[in-house]
PLY file of the C-alpha trace (Angstrom):
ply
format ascii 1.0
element vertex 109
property float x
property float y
property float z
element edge 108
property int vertex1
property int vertex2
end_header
101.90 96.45 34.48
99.48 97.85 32.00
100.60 97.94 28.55
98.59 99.96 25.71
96.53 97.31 23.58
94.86 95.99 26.67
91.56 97.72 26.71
90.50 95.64 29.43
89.47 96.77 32.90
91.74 96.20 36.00
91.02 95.23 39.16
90.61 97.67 42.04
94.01 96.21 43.30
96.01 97.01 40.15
93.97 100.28 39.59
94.96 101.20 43.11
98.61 100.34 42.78
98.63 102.27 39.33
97.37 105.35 40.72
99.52 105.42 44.47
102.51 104.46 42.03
105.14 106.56 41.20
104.99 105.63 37.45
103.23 108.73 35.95
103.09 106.90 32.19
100.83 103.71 34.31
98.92 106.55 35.84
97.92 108.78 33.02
96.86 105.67 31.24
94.54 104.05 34.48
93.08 107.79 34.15
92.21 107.72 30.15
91.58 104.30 29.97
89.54 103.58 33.26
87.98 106.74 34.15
88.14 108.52 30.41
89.70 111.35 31.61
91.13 113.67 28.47
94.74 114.13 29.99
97.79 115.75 28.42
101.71 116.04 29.52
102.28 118.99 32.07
104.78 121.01 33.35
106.27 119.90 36.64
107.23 122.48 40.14
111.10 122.18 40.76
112.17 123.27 44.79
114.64 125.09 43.86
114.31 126.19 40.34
110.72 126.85 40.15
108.43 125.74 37.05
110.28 123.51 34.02
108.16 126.08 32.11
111.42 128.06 32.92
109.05 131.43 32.92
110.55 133.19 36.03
106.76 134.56 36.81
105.15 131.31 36.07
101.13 132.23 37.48
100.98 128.30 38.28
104.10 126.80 38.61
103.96 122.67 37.78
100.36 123.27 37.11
99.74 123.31 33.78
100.05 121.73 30.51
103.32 121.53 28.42
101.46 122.28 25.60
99.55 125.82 25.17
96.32 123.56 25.56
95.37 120.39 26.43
94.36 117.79 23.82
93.07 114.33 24.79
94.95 111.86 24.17
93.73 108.83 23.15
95.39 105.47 24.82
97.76 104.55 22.26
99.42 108.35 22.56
99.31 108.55 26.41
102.95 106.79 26.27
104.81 108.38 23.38
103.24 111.64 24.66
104.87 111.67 28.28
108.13 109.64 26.85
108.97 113.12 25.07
108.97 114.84 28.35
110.17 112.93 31.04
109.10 113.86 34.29
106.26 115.34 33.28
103.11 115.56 35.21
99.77 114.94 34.62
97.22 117.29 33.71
93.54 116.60 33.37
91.50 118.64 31.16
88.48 119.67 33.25
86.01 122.41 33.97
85.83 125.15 36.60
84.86 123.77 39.75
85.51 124.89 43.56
86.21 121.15 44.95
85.60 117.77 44.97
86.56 115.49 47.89
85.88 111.84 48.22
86.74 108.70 50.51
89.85 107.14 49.06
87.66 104.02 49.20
84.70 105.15 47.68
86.85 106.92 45.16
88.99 104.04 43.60
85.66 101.38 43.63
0 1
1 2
2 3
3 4
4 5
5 6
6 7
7 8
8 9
9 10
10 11
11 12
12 13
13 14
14 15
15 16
16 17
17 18
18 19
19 20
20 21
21 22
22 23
23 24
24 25
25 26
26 27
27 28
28 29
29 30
30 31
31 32
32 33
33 34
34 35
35 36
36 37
37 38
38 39
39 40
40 41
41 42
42 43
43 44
44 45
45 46
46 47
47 48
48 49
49 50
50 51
51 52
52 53
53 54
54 55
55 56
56 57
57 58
58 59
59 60
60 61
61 62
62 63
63 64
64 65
65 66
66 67
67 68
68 69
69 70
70 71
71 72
72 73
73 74
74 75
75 76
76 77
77 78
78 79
79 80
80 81
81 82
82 83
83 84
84 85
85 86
86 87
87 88
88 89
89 90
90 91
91 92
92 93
93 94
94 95
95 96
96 97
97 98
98 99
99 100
100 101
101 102
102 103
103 104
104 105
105 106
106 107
107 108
């Protein structure tokens, strides 16, 4: 488990495990902490109710942020962030782009 004050790397293993978890808190923090992604609490798609944005004509439904942008947060906040919305997913603040693909092994070395 990865807990906030350790600024230390992991180990592909735990890195893995973090990020093919189902824990989203262990994963948003492997993303700021190991690859310094700027990530922020999103909204989440629901089968049969649609976005928990609750819009009924939600453009991207459980793909965007909770928040009307998306703010970095920086390790100590990743966990008190998502604790305030549970469920939540992850979003990644990023620029345009069409897509990237990589290995899964070349991806989590």
């Amino acid at each position: 488990m990865f807990t906030q004050g350790d600024e230390s790397s992991t180990t592909g293993g735990e890195f893995a495990h973090a990020l093919h978890g189902r824990d989203t808190v262990e994963c948003a923090i492997v993303y700021v902490r190991e690859l310094r992604w700027s990530v922020a609490p999103g909204h989440r798609f629901r089968k049969r109710a649609g976005c928990t944005c609750d819009k009924f004509s939600c453009d991207v439904p459980g793909a965007h942020p909770a928040a009307s942008t998306v703010d970095g947060l920086e390790l100590g906040a990743v966990r008190p962030a998502f604790a305030n919305i549970p469920g939540a997913g992850i979003i990644a603040a990023c620029t345009a782009f069409d897509a990237v693909t990589f290995r899964t092994t070349l991806a989590l070395v």
